[in-house]
MARSEVO-165431 format. One line per field, with one value per residue (C-alpha): residue number from 1; chain; x, y, z. Coordinates in nm, 3 decimals. Example, Ala and Ser with C-alpha at 12.3 -4.5 7.8 and 13.67 -1.06 7.14 Angstrom:
num 1; 2 .
chaine A; A .
px 1.230; 1.367 .
py -0.450; -0.106 .
pz 0.780; 0.714 .
! end
This chain:
num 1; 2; 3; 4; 5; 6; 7; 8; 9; 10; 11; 12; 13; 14; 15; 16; 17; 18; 19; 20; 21; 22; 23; 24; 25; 26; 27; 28; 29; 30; 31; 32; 33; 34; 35; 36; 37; 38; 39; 40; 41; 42; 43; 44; 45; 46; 47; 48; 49; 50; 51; 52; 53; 54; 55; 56; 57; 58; 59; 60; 61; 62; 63; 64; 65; 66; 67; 68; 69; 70; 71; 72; 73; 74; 75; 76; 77; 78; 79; 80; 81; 82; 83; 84; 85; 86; 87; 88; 89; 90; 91; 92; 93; 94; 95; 96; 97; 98; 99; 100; 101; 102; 103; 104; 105; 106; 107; 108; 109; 110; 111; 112; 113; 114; 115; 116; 117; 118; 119; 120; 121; 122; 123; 124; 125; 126; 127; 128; 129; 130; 131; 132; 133; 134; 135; 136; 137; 138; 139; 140; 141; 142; 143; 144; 145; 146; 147; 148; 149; 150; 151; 152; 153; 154; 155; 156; 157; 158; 159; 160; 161; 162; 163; 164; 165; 166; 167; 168; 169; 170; 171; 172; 173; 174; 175; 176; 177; 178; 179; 180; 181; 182; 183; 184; 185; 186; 187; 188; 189; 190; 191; 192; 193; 194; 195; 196; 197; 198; 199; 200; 201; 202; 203; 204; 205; 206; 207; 208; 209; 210; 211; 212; 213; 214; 215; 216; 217; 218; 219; 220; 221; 222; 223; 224; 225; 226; 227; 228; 229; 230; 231; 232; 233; 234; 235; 236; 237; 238; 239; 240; 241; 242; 243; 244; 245; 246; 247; 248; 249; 250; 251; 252; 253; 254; 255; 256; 257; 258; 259; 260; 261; 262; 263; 264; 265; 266; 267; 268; 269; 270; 271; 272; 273; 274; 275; 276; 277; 278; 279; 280; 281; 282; 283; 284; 285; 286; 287; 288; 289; 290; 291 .
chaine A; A; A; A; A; A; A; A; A; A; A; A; A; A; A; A; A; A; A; A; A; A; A; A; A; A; A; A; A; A; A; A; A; A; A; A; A; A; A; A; A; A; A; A; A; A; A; A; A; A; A; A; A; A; A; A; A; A; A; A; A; A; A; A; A; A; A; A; A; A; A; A; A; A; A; A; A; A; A; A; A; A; A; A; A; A; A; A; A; A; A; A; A; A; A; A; A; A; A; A; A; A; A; A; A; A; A; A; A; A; A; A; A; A; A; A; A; A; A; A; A; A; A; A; A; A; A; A; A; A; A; A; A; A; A; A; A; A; A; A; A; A; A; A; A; A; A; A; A; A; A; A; A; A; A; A; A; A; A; A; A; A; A; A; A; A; A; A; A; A; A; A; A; A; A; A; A; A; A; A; A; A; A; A; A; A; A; A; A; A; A; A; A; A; A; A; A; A; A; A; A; A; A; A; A; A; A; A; A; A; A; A; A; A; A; A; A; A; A; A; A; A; A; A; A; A; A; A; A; A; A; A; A; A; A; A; A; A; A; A; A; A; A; A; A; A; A; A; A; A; A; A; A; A; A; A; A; A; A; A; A; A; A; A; A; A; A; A; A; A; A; A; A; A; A; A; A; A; A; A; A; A; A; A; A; A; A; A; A; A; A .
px 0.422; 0.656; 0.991; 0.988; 1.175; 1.004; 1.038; 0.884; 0.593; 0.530; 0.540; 0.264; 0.052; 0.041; -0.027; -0.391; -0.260; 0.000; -0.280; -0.421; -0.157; -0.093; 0.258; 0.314; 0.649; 0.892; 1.268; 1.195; 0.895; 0.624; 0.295; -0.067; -0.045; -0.467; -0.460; -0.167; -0.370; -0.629; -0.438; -0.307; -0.612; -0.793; -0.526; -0.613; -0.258; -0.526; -0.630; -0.396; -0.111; -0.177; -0.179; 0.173; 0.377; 0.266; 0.292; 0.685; 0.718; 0.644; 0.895; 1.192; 1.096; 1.291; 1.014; 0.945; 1.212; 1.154; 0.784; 0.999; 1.186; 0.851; 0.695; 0.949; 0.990; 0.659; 0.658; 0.983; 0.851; 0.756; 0.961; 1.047; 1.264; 1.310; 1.191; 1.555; 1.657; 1.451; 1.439; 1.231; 0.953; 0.867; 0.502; 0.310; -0.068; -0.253; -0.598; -0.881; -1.191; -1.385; -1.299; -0.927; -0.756; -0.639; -0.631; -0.439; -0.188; -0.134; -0.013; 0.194; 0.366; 0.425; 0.549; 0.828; 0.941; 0.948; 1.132; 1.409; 1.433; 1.176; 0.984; 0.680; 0.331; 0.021; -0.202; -0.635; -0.771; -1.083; -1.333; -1.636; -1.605; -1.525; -1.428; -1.134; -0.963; -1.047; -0.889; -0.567; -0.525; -0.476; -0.275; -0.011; -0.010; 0.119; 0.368; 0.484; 0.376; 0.222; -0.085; -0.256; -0.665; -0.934; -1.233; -1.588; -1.684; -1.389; -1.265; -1.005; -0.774; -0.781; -0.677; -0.400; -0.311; -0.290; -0.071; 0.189; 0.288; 0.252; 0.449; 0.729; 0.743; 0.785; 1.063; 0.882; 1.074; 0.795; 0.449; 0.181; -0.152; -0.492; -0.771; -1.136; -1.237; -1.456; -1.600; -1.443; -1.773; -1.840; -1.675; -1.704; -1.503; -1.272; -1.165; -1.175; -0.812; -0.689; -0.754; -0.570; -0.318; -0.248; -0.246; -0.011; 0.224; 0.196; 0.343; 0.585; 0.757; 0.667; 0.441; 0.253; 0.606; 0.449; 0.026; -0.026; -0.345; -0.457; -0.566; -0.747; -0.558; -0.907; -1.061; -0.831; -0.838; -1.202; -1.054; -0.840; -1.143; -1.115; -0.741; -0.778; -1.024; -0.791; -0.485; -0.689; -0.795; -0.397; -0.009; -0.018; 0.324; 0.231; -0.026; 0.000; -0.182; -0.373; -0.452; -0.269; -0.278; -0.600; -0.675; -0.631; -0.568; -0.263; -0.131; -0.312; 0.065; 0.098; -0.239; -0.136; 0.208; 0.070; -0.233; -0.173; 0.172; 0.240; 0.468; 0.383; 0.525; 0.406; 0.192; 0.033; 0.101; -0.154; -0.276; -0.056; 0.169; 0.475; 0.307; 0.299; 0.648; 0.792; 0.728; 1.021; 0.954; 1.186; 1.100; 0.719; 0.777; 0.991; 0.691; 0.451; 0.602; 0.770; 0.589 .
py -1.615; -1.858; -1.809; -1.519; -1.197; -0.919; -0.680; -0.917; -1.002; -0.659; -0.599; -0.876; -0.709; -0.416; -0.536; -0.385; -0.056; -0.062; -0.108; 0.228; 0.453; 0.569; 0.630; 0.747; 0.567; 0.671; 0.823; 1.157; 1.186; 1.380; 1.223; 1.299; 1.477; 1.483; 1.107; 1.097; 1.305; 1.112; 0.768; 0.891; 0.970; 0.664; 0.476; 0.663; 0.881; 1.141; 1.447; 1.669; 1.486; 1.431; 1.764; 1.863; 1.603; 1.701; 1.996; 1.935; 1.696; 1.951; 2.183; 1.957; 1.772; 1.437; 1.251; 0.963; 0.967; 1.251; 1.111; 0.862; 1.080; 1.298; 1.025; 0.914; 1.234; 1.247; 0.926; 0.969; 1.320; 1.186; 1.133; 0.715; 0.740; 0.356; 0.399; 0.452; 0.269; 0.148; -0.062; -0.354; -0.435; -0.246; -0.155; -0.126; -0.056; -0.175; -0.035; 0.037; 0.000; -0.330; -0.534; -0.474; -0.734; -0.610; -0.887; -1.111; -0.839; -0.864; -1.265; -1.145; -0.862; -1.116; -1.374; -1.129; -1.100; -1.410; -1.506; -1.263; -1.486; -1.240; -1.281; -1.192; -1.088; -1.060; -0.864; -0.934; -0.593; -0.638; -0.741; -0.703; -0.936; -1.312; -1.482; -1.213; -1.332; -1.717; -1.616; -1.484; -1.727; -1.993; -1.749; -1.731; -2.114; -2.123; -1.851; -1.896; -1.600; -1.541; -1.462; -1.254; -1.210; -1.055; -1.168; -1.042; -0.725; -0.633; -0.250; -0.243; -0.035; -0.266; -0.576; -0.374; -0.253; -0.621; -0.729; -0.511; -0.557; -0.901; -0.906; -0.720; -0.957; -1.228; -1.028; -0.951; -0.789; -0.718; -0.657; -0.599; -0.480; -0.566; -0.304; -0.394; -0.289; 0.054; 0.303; 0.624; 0.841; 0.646; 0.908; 0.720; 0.385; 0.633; 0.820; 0.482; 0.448; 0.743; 0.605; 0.267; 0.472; 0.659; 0.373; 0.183; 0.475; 0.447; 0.112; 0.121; 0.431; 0.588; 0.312; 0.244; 0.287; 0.282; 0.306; 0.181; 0.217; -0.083; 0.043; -0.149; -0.048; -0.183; 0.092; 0.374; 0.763; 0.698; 0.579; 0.884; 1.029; 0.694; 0.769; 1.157; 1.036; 0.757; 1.051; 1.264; 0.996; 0.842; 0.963; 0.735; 0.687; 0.440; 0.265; -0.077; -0.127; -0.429; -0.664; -0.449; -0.746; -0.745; -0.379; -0.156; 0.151; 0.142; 0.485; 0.519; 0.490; 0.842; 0.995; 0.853; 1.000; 1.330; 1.429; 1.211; 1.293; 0.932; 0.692; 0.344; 0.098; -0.244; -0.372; -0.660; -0.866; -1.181; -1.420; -1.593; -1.559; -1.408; -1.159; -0.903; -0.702; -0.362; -0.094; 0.003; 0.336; 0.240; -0.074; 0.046; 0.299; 0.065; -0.152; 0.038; 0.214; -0.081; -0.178 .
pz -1.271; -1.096; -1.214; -1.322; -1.220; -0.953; -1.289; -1.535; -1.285; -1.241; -1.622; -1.647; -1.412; -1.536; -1.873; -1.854; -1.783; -2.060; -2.280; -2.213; -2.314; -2.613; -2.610; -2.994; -3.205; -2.963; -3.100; -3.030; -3.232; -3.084; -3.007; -3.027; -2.691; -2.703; -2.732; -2.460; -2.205; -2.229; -2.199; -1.870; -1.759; -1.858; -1.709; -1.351; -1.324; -1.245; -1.382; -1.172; -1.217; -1.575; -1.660; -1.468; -1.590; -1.943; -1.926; -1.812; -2.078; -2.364; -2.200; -2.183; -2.506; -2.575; -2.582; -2.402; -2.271; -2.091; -1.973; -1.765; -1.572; -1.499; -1.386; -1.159; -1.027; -0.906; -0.785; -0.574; -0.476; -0.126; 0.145; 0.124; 0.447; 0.628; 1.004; 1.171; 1.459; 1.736; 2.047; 1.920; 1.837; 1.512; 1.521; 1.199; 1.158; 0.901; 0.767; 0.501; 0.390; 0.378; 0.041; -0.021; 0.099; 0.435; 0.632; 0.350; 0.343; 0.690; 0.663; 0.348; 0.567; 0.839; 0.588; 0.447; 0.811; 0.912; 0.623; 0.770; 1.058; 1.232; 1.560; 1.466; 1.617; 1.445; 1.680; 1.573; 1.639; 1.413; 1.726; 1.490; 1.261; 1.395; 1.064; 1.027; 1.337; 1.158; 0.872; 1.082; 1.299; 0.988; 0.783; 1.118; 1.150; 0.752; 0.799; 1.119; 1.328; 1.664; 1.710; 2.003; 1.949; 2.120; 2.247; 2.007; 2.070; 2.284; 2.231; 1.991; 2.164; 2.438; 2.220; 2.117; 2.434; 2.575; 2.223; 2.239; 2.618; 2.564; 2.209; 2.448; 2.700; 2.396; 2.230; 1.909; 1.645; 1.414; 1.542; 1.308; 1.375; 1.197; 1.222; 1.122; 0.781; 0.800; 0.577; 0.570; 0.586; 0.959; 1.135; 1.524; 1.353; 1.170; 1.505; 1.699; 1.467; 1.630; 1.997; 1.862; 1.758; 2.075; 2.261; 2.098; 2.165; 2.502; 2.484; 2.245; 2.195; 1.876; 1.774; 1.535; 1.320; 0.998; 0.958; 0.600; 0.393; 0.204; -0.154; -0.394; -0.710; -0.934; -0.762; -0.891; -0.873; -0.644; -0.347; -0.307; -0.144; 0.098; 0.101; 0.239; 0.519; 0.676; 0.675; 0.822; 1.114; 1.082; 1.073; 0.744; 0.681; 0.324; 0.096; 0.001; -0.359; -0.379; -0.708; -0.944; -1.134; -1.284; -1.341; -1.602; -1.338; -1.259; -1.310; -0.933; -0.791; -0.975; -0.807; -0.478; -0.500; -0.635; -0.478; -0.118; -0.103; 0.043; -0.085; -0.205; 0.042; -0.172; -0.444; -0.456; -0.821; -0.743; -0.528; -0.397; -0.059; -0.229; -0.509; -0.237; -0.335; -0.229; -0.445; -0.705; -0.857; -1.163; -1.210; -1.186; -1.461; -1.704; -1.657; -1.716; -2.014; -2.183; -2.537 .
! end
């Protein structure tokens, strides 16, 4: 998709999606609102959502245009607030389950920053599994981060302990902090989070600044159960939706903004190093509703 605009890549990827609404002739005309429900539901806006923003949409009439505007509502519905100022470094925590590309999110947060002329620190809390901290350390090296790891085994909330005071001493600016992949129904791994969390405060005041949630956006309206289990172990402040690209659920940005109450911080459109993107709750709705 090289070449093309942030708005016409999304458009691609949510080309799947598109293709399961049924969005009637437009103009004002009315559509089957049967065959509309159910497009929104197939296309994972979920079933509670679904049903209110319908519901709204019959009331006002003006049809589809009026669909738009409900769905941006929603959408915008929670708070999107930028983290205000701060005595560097910014701290953000990244997490999820096993299988949604956390880790490559991580090196395509980093990138973004160091782009901005960013010092950045990547800081390898996932202990467990050596081939993540592999995988890190040669995603850094191409984007030009720093890197602090800990040994195998080590207690996460150690490794992050030792980062941050040393990403102070280096002057970081942006500090970003990989947690190991973990199922939400492990409840110890789950409230291991919460201790790296609390001591990441005590370094850095008010850190972790943001704690986002790695999604996969394939997986849809399911991993909201996932979703409720990492806010309940995490001040979440965001969910990053992975390869939106090649699923036909993308009305999960709706569901996560509905029923989670978070916002959407970024969505990844591909592969490669720069399809990560921040998420546009306009441009996400012309996309997904454009024929």
């Amino acid at each position: 998709m090289a070449g093309l605009s942030i708005r016409e890549r999304l458009r691609t990827s949510l080309a799947r999606t598109r293709e399961k609404l049924r969005l009637g002739s437009g103009g004002g005309v009315e559509p089957d609102w049967d065959a509309l429900e159910e497009s929104l539901i197939l296309a994972d806006l979920g079933l509670p959502a679904t049903t209110e923003i319908l519901e709204r949409v019959r009331a006002r009439g003006g049809f589809p245009a009026s669909l738009r505007e409900e769905l941006l509502g929603v959408i915008r519905a929670p708070s999107q607030a930028e983290v205000g100022a701060m005595v560097p470094p910014k701290v953000t925590l990244v997490a999820g389950v096993n299988g949604v590309g956390k880790t490559t999110t991580v090196a395509k947060l980093a990138r973004r920053h160091v782009e901005l002329d960013r010092r950045v620190v990547i800081i390898a809390a996932d202990t467990f599994r050596a081939a993540a901290q592999e995988q890190l350390e040669l995603w850094s090296k191409r984007v030009g981060a720093s890197i602090f790891a800990g040994e195998p085994g080590r207690d996460p909330a150690s490794v992050v302990h030792d980062g941050l005071t040393s990403s102070v001493s280096r002057r970081a600016d942006e500090v970003i902090i990989d947690t190991a992949g973990r199922l939400h129904t492990k409840r110890p791994l789950m409230e291991e989070l919460g201790k790296v969390e609390r001591i990441a405060g005590r370094v850095v005041a008010g850190a972790p600044h943001e704690a986002l949630l790695v999604m996969d956006a394939a997986v849809g309206t399911n991993g909201l159960v996932q979703a409720r289990e990492f806010a309940a172990a995490l001040r979440l402040t965001g969910v990053v939706l992975t390869k939106m690209d090649g699923t036909a659920k993308g009305g999960v940005v709706v569901a996560v903004s509905k029923e989670l109450g978070l916002p959407v911080r970024y969505t990844g459109i591909g592969e490669g190093m720069q399809d990560l993107i921040p998420f546009d709750a306009e441009a996400f709705v012309d996309a997904l509703l454009s024929n």
